[in-house]
N, C-alpha and C positions, 0 to 999 in steps of 0.2 A: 412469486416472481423470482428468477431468476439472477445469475451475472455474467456478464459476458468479458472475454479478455483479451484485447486487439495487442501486439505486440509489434514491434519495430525493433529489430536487431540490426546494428554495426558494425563491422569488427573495431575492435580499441576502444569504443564507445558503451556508456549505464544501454545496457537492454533497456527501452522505454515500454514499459505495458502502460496501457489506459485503463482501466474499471470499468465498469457500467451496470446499473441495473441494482438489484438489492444484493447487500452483503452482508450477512447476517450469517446465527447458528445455522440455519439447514444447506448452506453449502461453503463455510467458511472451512471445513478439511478437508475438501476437493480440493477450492482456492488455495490453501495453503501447501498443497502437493504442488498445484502448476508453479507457485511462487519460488516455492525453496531450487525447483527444476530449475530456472530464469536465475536464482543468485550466486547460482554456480561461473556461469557466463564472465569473464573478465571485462572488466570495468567497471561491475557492478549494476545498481536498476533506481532507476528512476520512474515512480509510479506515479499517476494521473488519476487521479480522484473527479475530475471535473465533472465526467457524466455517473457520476453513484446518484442513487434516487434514495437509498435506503440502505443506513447502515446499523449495528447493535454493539454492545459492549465484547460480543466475539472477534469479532471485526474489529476492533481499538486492541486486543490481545495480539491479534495476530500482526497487526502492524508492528505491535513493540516486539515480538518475536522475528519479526522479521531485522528490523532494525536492531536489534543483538546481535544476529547471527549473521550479519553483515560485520558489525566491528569485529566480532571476534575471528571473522575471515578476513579480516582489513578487506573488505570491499566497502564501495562507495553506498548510499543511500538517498535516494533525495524523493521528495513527495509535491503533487505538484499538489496544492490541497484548494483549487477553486470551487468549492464544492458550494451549496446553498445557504444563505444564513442560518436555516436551522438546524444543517449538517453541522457547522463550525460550531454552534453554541452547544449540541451537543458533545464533543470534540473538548470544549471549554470545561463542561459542567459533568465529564468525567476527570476532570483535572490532569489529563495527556497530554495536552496542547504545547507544556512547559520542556519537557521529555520528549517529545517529536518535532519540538520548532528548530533546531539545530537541522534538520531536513529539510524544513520549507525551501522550497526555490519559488 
């Protein structure tokens, strides 16, 4: 399976991308070329988690990569993280949850 990445650009406004679909090692350095592209964008990004089916501990790196490379651009970050109970306890039970919740919206 695949991911898909719907975006909504404003000007002045976080670029909002959505996710969707699996995000895992076999396409998380695709993903993370379109991402870094999008964090350039003034205002920063706001990402949507709600439709992921399938994520892996690549996917948990590259968030905190991304969310570095946001502060260290002072750009904003925020995650919308309504993802599945079993995504979230995942999420938990790599112990990131503490280190990305400063994102949550």
């Amino acid at each position: 399976m695949s991911y898909s990445l719907t975006t909504d650009i404003q000007s002045g406004k976080p670029a909002r991308l959505q996710l969707s679909g699996s995000l895992n090692i076999r396409n998380v350095r695709a993903l993370h070329a379109e991402l870094l592209a999008y964090a350039s964008q003034p205002g920063g990004i706001h990402l949507e988690l709600r439709e992921v089916e399938e994520m892996d501990v690549a996917f948990l790196q590259l968030l905190l990569s991304l969310q570095q490379h946001q502060q260290q651009h002072q750009q904003s970050f925020y995650l919308q993280l309504n993802v599945n109970p079993v995504l979230t306890s995942f999420i938990q039970f790599a112990g990131i949850e503490h280190i990305l919740k400063k994102n949550f919206q």
